[in-house]
Every structure is written in C-alpha cells, then in structure tokens.
C-alpha positions as CSV (number, residue, x, y, z in Angstrom):
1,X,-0.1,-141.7,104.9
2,X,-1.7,-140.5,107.9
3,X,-1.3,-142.9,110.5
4,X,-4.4,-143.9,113.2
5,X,-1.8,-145.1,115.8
6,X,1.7,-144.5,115.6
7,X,4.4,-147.1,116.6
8,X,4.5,-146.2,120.1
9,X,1.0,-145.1,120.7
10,X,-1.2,-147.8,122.5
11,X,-4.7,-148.1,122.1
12,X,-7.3,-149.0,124.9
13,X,-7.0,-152.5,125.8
14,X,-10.2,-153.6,124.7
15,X,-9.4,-152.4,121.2
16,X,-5.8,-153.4,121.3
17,X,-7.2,-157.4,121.9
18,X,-9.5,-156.6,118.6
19,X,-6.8,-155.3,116.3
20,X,-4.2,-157.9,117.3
21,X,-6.7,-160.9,116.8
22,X,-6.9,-159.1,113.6
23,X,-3.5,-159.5,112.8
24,X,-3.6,-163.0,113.8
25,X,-6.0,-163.7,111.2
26,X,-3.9,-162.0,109.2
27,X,-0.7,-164.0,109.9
28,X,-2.6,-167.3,110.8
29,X,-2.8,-169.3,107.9
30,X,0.4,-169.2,106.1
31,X,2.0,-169.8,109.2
32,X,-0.3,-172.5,109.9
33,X,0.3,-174.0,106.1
34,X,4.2,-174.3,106.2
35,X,4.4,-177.2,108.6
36,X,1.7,-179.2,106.4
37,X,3.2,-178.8,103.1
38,X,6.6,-180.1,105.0
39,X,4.4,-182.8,106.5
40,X,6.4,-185.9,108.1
41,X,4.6,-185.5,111.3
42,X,5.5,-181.0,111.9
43,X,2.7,-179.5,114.3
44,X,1.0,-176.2,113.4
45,X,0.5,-174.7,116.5
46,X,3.7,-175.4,117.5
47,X,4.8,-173.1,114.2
48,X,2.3,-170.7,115.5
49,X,3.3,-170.8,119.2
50,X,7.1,-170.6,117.8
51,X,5.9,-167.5,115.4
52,X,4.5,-165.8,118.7
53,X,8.4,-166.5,120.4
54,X,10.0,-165.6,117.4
55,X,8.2,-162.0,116.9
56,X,8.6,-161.2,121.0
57,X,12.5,-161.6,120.3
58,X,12.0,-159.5,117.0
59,X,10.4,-157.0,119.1
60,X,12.9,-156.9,121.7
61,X,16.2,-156.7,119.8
62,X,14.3,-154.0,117.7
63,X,13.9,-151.6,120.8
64,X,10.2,-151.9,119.9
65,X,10.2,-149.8,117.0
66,X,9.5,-152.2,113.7
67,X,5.8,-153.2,114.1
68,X,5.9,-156.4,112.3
69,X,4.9,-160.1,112.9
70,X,7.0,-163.0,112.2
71,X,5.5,-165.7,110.4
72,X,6.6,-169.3,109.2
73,X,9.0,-168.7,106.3
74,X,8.0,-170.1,102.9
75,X,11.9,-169.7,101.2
76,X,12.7,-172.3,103.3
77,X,10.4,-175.2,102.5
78,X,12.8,-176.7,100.5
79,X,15.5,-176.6,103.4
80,X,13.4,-178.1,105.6
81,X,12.2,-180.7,103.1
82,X,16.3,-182.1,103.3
83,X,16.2,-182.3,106.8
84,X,14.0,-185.4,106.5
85,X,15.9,-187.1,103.1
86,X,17.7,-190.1,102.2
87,X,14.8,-191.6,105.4
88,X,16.7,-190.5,108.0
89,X,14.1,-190.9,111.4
90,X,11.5,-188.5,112.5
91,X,14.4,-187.6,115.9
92,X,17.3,-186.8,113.4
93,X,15.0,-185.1,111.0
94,X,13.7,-182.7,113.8
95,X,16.7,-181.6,114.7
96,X,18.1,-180.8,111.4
97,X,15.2,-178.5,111.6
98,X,16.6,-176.4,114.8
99,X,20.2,-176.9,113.4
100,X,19.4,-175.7,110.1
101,X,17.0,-172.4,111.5
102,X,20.3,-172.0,113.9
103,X,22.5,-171.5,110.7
104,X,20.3,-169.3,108.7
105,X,20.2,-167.6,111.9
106,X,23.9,-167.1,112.5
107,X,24.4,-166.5,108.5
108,X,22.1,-163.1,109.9
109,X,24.0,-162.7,113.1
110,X,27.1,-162.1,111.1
111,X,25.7,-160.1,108.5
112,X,24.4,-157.3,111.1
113,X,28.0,-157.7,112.6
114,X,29.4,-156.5,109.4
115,X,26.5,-153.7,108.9
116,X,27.0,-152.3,112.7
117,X,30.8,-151.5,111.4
118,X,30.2,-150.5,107.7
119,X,26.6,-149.0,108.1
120,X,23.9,-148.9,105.2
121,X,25.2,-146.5,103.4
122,X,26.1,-148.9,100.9
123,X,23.2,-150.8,100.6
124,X,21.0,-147.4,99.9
125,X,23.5,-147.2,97.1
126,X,23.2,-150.8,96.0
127,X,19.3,-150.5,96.3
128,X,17.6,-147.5,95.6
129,X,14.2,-146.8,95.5
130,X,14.5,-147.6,91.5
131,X,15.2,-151.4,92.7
132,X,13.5,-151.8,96.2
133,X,10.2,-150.3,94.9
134,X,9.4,-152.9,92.1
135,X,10.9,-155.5,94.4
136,X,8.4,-154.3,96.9
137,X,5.8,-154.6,94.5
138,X,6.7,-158.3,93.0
139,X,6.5,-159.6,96.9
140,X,2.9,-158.4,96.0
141,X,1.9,-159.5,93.1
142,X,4.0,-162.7,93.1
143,X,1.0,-164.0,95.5
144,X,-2.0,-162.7,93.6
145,X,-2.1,-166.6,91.7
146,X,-2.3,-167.6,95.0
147,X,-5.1,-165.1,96.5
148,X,-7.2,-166.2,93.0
149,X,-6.9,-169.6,93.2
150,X,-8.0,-169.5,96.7
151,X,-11.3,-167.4,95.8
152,X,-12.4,-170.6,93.8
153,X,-11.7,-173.5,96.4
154,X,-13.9,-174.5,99.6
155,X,-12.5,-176.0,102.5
156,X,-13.7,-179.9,102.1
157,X,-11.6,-182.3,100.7
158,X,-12.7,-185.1,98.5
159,X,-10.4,-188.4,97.6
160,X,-9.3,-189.0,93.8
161,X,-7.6,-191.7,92.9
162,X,-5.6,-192.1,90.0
163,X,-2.1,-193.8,88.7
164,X,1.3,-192.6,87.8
165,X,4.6,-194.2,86.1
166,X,7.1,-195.8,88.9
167,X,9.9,-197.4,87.4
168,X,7.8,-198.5,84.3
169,X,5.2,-199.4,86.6
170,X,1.7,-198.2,87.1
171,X,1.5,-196.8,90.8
172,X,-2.1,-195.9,92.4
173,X,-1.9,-192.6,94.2
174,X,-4.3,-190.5,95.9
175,X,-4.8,-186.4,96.0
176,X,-7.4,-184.8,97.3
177,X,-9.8,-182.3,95.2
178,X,-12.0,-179.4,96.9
179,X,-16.0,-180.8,97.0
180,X,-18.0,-177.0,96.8
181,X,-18.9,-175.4,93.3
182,X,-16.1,-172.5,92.0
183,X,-18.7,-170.4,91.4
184,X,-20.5,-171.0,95.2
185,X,-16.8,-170.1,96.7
186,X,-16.1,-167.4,94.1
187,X,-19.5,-165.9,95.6
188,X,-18.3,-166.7,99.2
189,X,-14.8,-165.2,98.3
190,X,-16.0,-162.1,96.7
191,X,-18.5,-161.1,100.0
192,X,-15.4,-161.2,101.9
193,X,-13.6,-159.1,99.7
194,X,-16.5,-156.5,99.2
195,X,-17.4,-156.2,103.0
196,X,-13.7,-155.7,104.1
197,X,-13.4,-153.3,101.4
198,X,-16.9,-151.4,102.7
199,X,-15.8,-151.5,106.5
200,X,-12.6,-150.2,105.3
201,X,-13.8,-147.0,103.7
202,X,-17.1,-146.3,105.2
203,X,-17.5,-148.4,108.3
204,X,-17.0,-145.9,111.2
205,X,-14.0,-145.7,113.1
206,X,-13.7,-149.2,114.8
207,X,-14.8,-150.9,111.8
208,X,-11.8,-148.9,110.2
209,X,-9.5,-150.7,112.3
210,X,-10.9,-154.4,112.1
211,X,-12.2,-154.7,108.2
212,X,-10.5,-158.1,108.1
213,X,-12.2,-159.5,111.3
214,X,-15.6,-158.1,109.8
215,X,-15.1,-159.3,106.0
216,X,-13.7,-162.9,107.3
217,X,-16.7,-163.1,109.7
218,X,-19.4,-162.3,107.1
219,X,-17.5,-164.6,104.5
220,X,-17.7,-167.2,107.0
221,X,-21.2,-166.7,107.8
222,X,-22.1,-167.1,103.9
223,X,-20.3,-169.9,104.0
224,X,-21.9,-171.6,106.5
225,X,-25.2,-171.2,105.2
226,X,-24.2,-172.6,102.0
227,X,-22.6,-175.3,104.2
228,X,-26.1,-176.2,106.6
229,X,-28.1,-176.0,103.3
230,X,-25.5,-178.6,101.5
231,X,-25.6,-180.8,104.4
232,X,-29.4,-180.7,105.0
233,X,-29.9,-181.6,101.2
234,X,-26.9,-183.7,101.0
235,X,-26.0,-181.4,98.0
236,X,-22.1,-181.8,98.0
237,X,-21.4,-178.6,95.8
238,X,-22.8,-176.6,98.6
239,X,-20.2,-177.9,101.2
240,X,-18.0,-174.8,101.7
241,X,-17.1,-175.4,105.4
242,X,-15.2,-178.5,106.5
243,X,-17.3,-179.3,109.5
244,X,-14.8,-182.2,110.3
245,X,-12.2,-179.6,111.9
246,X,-14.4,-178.0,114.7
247,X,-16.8,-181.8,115.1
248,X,-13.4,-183.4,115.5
249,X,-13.0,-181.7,118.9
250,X,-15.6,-183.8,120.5
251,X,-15.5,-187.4,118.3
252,X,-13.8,-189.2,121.0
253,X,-16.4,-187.4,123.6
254,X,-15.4,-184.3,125.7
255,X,-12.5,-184.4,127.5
256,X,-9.8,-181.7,128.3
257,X,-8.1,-181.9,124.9
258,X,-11.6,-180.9,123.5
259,X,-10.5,-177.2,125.1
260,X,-6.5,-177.4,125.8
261,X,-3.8,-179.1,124.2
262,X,-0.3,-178.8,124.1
263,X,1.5,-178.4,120.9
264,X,3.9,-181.1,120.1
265,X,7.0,-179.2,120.5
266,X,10.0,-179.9,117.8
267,X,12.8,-179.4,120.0
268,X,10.9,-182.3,122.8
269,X,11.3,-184.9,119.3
270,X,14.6,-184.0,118.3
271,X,16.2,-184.5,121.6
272,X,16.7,-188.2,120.6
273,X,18.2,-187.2,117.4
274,X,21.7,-186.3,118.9
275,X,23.1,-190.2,118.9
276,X,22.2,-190.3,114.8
277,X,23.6,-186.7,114.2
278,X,27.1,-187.1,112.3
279,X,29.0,-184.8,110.0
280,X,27.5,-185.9,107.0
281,X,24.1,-185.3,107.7
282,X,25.3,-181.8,109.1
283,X,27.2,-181.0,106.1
284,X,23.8,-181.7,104.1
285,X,21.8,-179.1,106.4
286,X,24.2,-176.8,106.1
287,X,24.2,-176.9,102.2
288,X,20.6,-176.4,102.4
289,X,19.9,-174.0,104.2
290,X,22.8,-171.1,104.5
291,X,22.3,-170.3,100.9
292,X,18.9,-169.7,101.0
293,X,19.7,-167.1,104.5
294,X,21.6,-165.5,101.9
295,X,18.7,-165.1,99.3
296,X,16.4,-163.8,102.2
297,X,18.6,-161.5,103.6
298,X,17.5,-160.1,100.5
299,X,14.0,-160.0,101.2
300,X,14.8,-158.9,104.6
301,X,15.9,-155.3,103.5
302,X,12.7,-155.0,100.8
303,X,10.1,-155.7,103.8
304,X,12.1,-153.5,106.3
305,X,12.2,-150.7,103.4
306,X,8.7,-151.3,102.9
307,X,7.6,-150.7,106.4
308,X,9.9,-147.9,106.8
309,X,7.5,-146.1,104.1
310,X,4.3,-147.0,105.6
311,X,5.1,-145.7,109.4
312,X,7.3,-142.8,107.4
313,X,10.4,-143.8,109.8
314,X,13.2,-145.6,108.5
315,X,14.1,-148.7,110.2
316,X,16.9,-149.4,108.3
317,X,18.9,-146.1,110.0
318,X,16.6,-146.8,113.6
319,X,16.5,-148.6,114.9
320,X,19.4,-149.9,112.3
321,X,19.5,-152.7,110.3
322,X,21.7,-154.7,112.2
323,X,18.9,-154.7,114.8
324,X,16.8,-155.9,112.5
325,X,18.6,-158.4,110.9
326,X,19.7,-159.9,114.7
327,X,15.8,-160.0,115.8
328,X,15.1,-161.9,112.3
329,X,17.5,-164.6,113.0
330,X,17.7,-165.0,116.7
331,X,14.1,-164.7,116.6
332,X,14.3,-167.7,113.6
333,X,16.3,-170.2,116.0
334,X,13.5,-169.4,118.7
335,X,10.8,-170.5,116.4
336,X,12.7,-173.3,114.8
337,X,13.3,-174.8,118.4
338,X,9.6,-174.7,119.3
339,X,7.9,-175.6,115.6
340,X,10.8,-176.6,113.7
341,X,10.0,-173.4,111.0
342,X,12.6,-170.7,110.6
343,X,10.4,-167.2,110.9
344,X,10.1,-164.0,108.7
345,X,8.8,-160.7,108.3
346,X,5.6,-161.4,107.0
347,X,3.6,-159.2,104.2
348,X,0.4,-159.6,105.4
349,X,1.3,-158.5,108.2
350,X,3.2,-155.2,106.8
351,X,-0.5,-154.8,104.6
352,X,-2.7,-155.1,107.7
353,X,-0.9,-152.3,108.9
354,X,-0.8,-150.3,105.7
355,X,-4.8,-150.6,105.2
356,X,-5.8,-150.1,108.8
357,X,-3.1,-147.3,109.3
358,X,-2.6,-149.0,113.1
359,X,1.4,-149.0,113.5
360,X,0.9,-149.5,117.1
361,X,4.0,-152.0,118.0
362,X,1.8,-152.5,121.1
363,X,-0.6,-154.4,118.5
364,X,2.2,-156.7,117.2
365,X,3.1,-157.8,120.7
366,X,-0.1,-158.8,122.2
367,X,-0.5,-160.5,118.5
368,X,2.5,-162.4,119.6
369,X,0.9,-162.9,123.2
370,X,-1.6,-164.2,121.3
371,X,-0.5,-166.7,118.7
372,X,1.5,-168.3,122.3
373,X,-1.6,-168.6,124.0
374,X,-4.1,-169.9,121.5
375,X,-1.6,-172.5,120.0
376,X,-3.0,-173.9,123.5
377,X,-6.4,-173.8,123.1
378,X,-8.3,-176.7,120.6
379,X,-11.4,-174.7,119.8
380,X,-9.5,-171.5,118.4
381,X,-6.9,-173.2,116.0
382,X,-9.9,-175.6,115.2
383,X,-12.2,-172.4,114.2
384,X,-9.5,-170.7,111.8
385,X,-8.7,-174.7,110.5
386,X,-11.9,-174.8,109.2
387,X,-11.7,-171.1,107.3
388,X,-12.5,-172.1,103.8
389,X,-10.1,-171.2,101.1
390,X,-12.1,-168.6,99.5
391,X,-13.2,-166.7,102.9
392,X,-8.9,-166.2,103.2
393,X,-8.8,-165.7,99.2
394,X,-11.1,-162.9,99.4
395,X,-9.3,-161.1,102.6
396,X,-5.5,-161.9,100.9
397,X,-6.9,-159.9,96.9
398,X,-6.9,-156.9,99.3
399,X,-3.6,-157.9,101.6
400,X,-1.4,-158.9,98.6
401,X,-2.6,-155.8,96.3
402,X,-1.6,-153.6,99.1
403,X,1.9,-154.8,99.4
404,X,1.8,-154.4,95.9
405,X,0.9,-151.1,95.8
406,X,3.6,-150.0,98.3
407,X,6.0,-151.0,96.5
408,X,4.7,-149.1,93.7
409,X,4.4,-145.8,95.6
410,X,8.4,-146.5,96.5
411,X,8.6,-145.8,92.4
412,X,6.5,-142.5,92.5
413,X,8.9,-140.4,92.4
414,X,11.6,-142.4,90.0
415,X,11.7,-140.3,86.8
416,X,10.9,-143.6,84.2
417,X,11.4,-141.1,81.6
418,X,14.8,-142.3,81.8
419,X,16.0,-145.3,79.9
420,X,18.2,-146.4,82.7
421,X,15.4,-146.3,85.3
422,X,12.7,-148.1,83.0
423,X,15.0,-151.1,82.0
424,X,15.8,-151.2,86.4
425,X,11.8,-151.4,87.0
426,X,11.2,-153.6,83.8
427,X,14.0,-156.2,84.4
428,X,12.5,-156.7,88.5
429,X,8.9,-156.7,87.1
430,X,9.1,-159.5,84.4
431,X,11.5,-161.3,86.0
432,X,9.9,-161.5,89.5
433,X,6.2,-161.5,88.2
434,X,7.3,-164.3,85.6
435,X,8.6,-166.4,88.2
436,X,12.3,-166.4,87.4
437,X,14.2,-169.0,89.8
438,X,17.7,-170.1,89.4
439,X,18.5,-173.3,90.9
440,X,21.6,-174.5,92.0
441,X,21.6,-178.2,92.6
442,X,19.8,-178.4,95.5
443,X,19.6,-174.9,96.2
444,X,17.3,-172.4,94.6
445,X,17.1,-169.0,94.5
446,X,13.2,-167.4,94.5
447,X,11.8,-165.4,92.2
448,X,11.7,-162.1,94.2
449,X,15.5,-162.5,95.0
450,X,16.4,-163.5,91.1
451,X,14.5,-160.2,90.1
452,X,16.0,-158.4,92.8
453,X,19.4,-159.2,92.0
454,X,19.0,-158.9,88.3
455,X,17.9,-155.3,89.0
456,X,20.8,-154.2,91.4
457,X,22.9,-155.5,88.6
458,X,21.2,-153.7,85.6
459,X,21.3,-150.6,87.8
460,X,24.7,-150.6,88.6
461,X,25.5,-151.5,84.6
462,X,23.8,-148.4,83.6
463,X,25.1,-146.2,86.4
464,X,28.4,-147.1,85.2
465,X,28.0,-146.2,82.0
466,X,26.0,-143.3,82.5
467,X,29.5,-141.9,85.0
468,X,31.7,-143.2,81.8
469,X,29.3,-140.5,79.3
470,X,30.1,-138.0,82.1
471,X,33.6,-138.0,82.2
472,X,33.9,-138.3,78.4
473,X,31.5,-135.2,77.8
C-alpha cells in the first residue's frame, strides 16, 4: 500500500491539526468508555489526558518510528475492577490503580530486557504470518458485534425499572434503555458509514485524508435534525442526540468551568491511600493484574506486526521490539498515574492509518498534544460526549473491517492448500471469533490471546510432526 505520508514525512500544519483531530475521534471514545464501565468515581478526561502522556512516552522510547496512539486498555477492566473490592475506599482503590498499571508495566519492562539479549528471532518462529495474520484479523472482527449494536442505539438514556433475586429476595434495580427508534439510528448510522466511505474513495485529496471527520460530522448533522424535530414534537423516538451533555455546560449559569476544567487526576485521590495500603491488598493487585500483562504482551506483538505491514517497515526489528514493548509499559504507568487506566496500542487507531494511508508519526504526536489539551477544555469533551452511538457505530463498521482485513492480507500469501496451515488459520478463527476465554479464578484470559495461543500451539504440533515425516522419508 502506497502510502500519502510516510512515518517521518510531516504535513503542513494546518492539515496536520485536521488529521490528528481525526485520530482523536478515532481514539476518543473507547478511551473515554473505560473509566465509566469501571465507574466508582474514575474521570474520563483524565484517561484521555493520561492517553495523550502515555502515547508522547510511546513515541519517545520508539525513536519516533511506530505511528500509533495509545488508548485506555479494555483487557484490563477486570483488573481494575479488583482495585476497588472487598469496599476498600475510593483513596486505596485509586492507588491500586497506579500500582497495578506500575506492575503490568514492569511485567513489559522485563520482557524487552529479555528480547534486547535474545532478539525476535524466536518469536518470528513462534508466530508466523500463518498465526499473527488470523490473530490480526480476530482483533477485527472480534468488535464487529460491537460496531452493529452501536448502529441501532441513540445517545439518550431512558430509566427502566425492574427486580432481580437477592438472597431470596426481590431487589428493585434500575438500567437504562436508549429512547430513539433502531431503525431512526440504523438510518443515522448508515449515513455515516456511506459518506466516510464516499469521501474516502472519491472525495478529493483532503477529503481523502479526513473521511472520518466528514462521515461523523454529517452523521451528526442527521442526527441532530432528527433530534430538533423530536424535541419540537415531543416525539421521543426521534431523540438521537442527548442534548443534556452540551446544555449541562451552562445549567448552573456560565462560569469558567462552562469552558475549562481540570480533570480530576487519579494520582491527586490516591495520595491518601498510602496509610490503608498493606500487603494483602498488594498481593490482590498483583494477582490481578500481572497475568493479564502477560496475555497482552500477546496482543502487543499482533498490533506491532500489524502496523509493520501497513507502513511496510518492520517495527518489531526497528526500531526493535524491546522499544516497543518499554514505550507500552512505561507509557502504561504514565497514564495509570494521571487517569488510573493502563494504555495500549489501539486498533482504531492502526485502521485510521491504514484507510487514510497517513503514517505521519508527526500526526500521532500532535494527536497526543491534543487529547492533553482538550481533556481541559468543557465544550470539546462535552461535544464528542454527546456523539450518539450509531454516528460512532457507522465510522467503527469501516475501522474494525479494516483491522480485519489486515490481518487477512498477513494470510495472502500462506499456501491454505496445506492441511497444517488450514487447521493454524481455522483453530485462531473459531476460537477467537467464538469468543473463547479461559478463566482462571480471578484471572481470565481474552479471546484474541486464547485463539492466539491455541494457534502457536497447533502450529508448532504440526511442524513437529511434519520434521518427524522428514526425517523418516
């Protein structure tokens, strides 16, 4: 693939601010999501101004060669979840946050140190394009329930009530169900998909670059007719938008915090966490959270390898994967400190710069620059809050199938003709599309790493025995 702007090519500023608000939106809401579904109180713009940190350390210990953002990691969730068990308090809970990023960190620190003196010769071996390429694709098309679900969900919220079994007892809980028609965001969703896809192929050459900015913003727009036309007729399947996110920003009347605010730091809560900290409760952390480094160490080399083959350099030899694997986890404790979320190499991210064929690593910094400075500023993060699902659905059909598809490409030239490599690519496929996790008592092992290491061990079976037929012949 031809690239528009290679790694160290820069484009002219007023472009580069375009493209990397592009990768923002890109990056933006799963980074954003991670510190709600952990709730108890976690800030999203800190995430996002700890994402920004994170990807600027990235950048730095990769010599400025890997041009990737680092986003709010979703294989930790269930980490970060024990952090706050057994009711310890918000203080102690916070700080099990920037413990626990610190191990998974150091559990990455000492893997490099083992790769800088044994190389990756070994792990080329152990994963081959036969396993990395359907792994590759399974990161893809592991989302794509995700990206369809969204496509069918606006962005207001309406109570339900209802009552589950506690102890024998009925218990009254409440959940919240999207208010707009399917069909209204399928249409909203679909718009977004259709014009990203247009700018994409026949927009000219800016609207090349920017398809995302251009399909959100005409999803959007859609959506916020729907939305006025809801609100005028009080017609509550019409209500795409939720208006409350950008309204709250003056209900208390306009002050500074309507414009600025600062993000409520993790590290600034957990300093009173130190006189509750004991070896228990570190022993807990630990447990939860250096297996899972383990598991996304995993993940670690399929992104890298998947990058490599979209800037057609390979990162893993340069700028080496000890490199790599020190930027992840230092910068994973960087962003932990700041918004209590340990980071990763994010897809969309990697498909942004697959479809707009903009490698530029000056891109991912001022991205970085970026997410630091808007996690500042109210009316931004309140903007991209109030994104409905299906505007996002519609741009990620197009991210995940491209992350997909890379993987894919990593399988061209595998010869499936060959038992050996068709049970390698079958075993990842089912396994990871399926949704195969191993759990552990309180650890669990995704999907994409249970597939992955299914197929490194399936491969290496029928290596093996396809050596043994050699030597007997």
């Amino acid at each position: 693939m031809k690239l528009v702007y290679d790694v160290h090519e820069k484009p002219k500023f007023g472009d580069l601010i375009v493209f990397a608000i592009q990768q923002l939106l890109a990056i933006m809401a799963a980074t954003l999501v991670v510190p709600v579904i952990t709730g108890n109180g976690m800030s999203s713009v800190a995430a996002l101004f700890g994402a920004g940190i994170g990807t600027i350390v990235y950048l730095l210990f990769t010599k400025f060669k890997s041009p990737v953002f680092l986003g709010s990691s979703f294989a930790f969730l269930g980490s970060m979840a024990a952090a706050f068990a057994g009711g310890v308090s918000m203080a102690l809970g916070y700080l099990g946050l920037i413990i626990g990023a610190v191990l998974a960190g150091l559990v990455y620190v000492v893997i490099a140190i083992v790769v800088k003196f044994a190389g990756v010769g070994w792990l080329n071996k152990l994963m081959p394009p036969v396993v990395i390429g359907p792994t590759v694709a399974i990161i893809g098309l592991s989302l794509a329930g995700n990206a369809v679900g969204d496509l069918q969900k606006g962005g207001l919220l309406a109570p339900v009530w209802g009552y589950v079994i506690n102890g024998g007892q009925p218990e009254q809980i409440e959940s919240f169900v999207p208010v707009a028609n399917p069909l209204i965001c399928l249409l909203v969703g679909i718009v977004t998909l259709f014009v990203t896809v247009l700018a994409s192929t026949y927009g000219k050459r800016m609207a090349k670059l920017i398809p995302f900015i251009i399909g959100i913003l005409a999803g959007y727009a859609v959506a916020a007719i729907f939305t006025i036309i809801g609100n005028v007729a009080d017609i509550d399947a019409l209500k795409v938008i939720d208006v409350a996110k950008i309204t709250a920003l003056w209900a208390d009347g306009v002050n500074l915090s309507t414009f600025v605010a600062v993000p409520e730091f993790t590290f600034l809560t957990a300093l009173g966490g130190f006189k509750e900290l004991n070896a228990t409760y570190f022993g807990a952390i630990a447990m939860a959270y250096v297996p899972v480094a383990f598991v996304v160490f995993a993940e670690h080399v399929a992104d890298h390898k998947n990058i490599s083959s979209i800037i057609g350099k390979d990162l893993l030899e340069e700028p080496g994967l000890s490199r790599t694997l020190l930027g992840d986890g230092v910068g994973s404790m960087a962003g932990a400190f700041f918004g209590g979320c340990p980071n990763t190499t994010y897809g969309e991210s990697v498909a942004c710069v697959a479809i707009t064929r903009n490698a530029s690593v000056a891109t991912i910094v001022v991205t970085a620059v970026l997410a630091i400075l808007i996690s500042f500023l109210s009316p931004f993060v309140a903007f991209v809050n109030s994104i409905p699902s299906c505007v996002m659905g519609g741009v990620c059909v197009a991210l995940y199938g491209f992350i997909a598809v890379s993987g894919l490409k990593m399988v061209q030239k595998v010869d499936l003709g060959q038992n050996k490599n068709l049970f390698v690519v079958s075993t990842i496929l089912i396994c990871g599309i399926g949704g195969l996790k191993v759990t552990f008592g309180g650890i669990q092992i995704t999907a994409i790493a249970t597939a992955l290491i299914l197929g490194i061990i399936v491969n290496l079976m029928l290596n093996k025995a396809k050596d043994e037929v050699s030597e007997e012949a």
